[in-house]
C-alpha positions in Angstrom: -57.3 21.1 2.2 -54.7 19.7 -0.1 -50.9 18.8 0.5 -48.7 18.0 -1.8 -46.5 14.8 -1.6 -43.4 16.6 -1.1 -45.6 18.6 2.0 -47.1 15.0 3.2 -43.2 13.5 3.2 -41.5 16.3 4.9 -44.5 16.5 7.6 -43.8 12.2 7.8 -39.6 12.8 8.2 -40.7 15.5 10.4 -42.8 13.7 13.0 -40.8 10.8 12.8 -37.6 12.8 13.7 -39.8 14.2 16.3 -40.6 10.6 17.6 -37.1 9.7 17.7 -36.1 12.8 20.0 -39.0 12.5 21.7 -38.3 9.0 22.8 -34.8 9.2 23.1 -35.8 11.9 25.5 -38.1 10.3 27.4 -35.9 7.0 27.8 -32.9 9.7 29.4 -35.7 10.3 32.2 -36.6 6.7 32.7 -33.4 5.4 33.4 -30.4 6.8 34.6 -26.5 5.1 34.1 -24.4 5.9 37.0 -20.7 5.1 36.8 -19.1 2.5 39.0 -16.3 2.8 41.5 -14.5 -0.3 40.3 -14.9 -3.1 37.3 -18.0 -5.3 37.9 -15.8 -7.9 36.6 -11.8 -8.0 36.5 -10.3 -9.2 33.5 -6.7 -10.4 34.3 -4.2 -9.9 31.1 -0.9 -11.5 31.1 1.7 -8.7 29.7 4.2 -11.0 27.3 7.1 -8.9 25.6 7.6 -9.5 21.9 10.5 -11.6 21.2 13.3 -9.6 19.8 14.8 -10.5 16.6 17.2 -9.0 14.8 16.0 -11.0 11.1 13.5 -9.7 8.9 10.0 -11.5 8.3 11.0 -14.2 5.5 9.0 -13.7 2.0 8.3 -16.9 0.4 10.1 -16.5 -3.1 7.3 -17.8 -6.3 10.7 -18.0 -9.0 10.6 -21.8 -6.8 7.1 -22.6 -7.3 7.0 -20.9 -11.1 6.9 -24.9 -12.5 4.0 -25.9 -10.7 1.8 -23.2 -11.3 -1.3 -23.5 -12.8 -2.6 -21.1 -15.0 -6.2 -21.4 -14.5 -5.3 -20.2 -11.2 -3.3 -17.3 -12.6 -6.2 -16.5 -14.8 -8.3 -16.5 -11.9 -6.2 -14.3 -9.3 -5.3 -12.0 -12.0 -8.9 -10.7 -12.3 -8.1 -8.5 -9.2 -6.1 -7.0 -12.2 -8.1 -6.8 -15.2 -10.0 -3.3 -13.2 -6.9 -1.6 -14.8 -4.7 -4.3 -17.2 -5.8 -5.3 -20.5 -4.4 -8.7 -21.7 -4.9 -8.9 -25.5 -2.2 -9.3 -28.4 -2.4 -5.3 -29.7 -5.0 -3.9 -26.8 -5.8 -0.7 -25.7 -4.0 0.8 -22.6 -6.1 1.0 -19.7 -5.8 3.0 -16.2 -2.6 0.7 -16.3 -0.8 -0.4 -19.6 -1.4 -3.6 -21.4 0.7 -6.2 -20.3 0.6 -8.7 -23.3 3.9 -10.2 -23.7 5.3 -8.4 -20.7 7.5 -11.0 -19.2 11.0 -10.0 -20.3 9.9 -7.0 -22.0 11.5 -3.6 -20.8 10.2 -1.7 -18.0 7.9 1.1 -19.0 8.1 0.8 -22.6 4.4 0.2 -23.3 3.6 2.7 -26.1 1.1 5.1 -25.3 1.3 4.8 -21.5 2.4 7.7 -19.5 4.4 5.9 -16.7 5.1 7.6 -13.4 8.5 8.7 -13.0 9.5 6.1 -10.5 8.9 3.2 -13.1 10.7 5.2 -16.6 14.1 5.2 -13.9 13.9 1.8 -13.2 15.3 0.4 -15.7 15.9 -3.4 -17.1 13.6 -5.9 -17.8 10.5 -7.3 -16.4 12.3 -11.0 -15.6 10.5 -13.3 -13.3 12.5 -12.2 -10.1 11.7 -8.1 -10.8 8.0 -9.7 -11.8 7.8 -11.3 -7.7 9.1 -8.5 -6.4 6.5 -6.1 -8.0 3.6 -8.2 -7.5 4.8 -8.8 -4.1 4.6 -4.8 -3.2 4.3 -2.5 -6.0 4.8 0.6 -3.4 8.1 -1.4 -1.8 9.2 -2.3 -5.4 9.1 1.0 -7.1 8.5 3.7 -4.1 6.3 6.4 -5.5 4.8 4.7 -8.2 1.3 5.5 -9.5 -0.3 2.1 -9.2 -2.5 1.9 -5.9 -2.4 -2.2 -6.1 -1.5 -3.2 -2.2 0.2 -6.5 -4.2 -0.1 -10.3 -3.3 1.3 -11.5 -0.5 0.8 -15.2 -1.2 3.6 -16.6 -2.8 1.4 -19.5 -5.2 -0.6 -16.3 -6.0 2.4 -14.9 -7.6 3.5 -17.8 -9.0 0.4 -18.4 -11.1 0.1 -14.8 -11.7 3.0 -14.8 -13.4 3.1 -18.1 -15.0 -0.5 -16.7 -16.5 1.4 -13.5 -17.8 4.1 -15.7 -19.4 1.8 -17.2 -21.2 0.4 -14.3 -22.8 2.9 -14.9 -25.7 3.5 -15.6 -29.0 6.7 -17.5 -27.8 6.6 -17.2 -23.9 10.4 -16.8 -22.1 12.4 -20.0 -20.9 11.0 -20.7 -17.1 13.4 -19.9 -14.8 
């Protein structure tokens, strides 16, 4: 008699699932887990209270650290970006819009982009601090926005991100 593969590989999954329950069964009989009364071994944990403090969790600004930035760096941490950004002078639009000169450029006025909502009632510019603040949290900046970036929490991070995007100029804006 004949099988074909697809017979000989479903008769294989088959006694091998068979195997598996059978075992798995057979193990059950062999031995048999009782619960204990009490903890073989007690763990003691000291219970500390948080301290209580009325002041918020201090961000490190990156306007301070903007001179010292290096732009290889910026190049380099702004990969995590280039999934949706495109960089070039004249570039296409991505999932996000092109952010070639976009340092001091106005918010949502890429052409061709269909910002959210959130972003087209912002208003203003892109300067360095509004830049920090995005990159920092793009959901805290602009609550409701589109872009699913968690942001960068490091503050030389942002500083060399944005010192790389100021760059991407024919004649980048005064530092800070």
């Amino acid at each position: 008699m004949k099988f074909s593969t697809f017979e000989k590989v479903g008769f294989g999954l088959l006694v091998a699932a068979w195997v598996v329950w059978g075992s798995h069964q057979i193990s059950g009989f062999l031995v048999h887990a009782t619960e204990l009364e009490k903890p073989a071994y007690a763990v003691e944990v000291a219970v500390v209270a948080p301290a209580k403090s009325n002041t918020p969790a201090v961000v490190e600004n990156a306007i301070t650290l903007l001179a010292s930035a290096s732009l290889d760096k910026g190049a380099k941490v702004f990969k995590k970006c280039k999934s949706c950004h495109t960089v070039n002078k004249g570039g296409k639009n991505g999932v996000g819009p092109n952010l070639w000169n976009v340092v001091g450029k106005a918010k949502a006025s890429v052409d061709g982009y269909a910002y959210s909502g959130v972003l087209q009632g912002l208003g203003g510019e892109w300067s360095y601090e509004n830049l920090d603040s995005f990159l920092l949290s793009p959901k805290g900046y602009a609550k409701g926005t589109k872009m699913s970036f968690a942001g960068l929490k490091k503050a030389g991070d942002r500083a060399a991100v944005i010192a790389y995007l100021r760059s991407l100029s024919d004649s980048p804006k005064p530092l800070p």
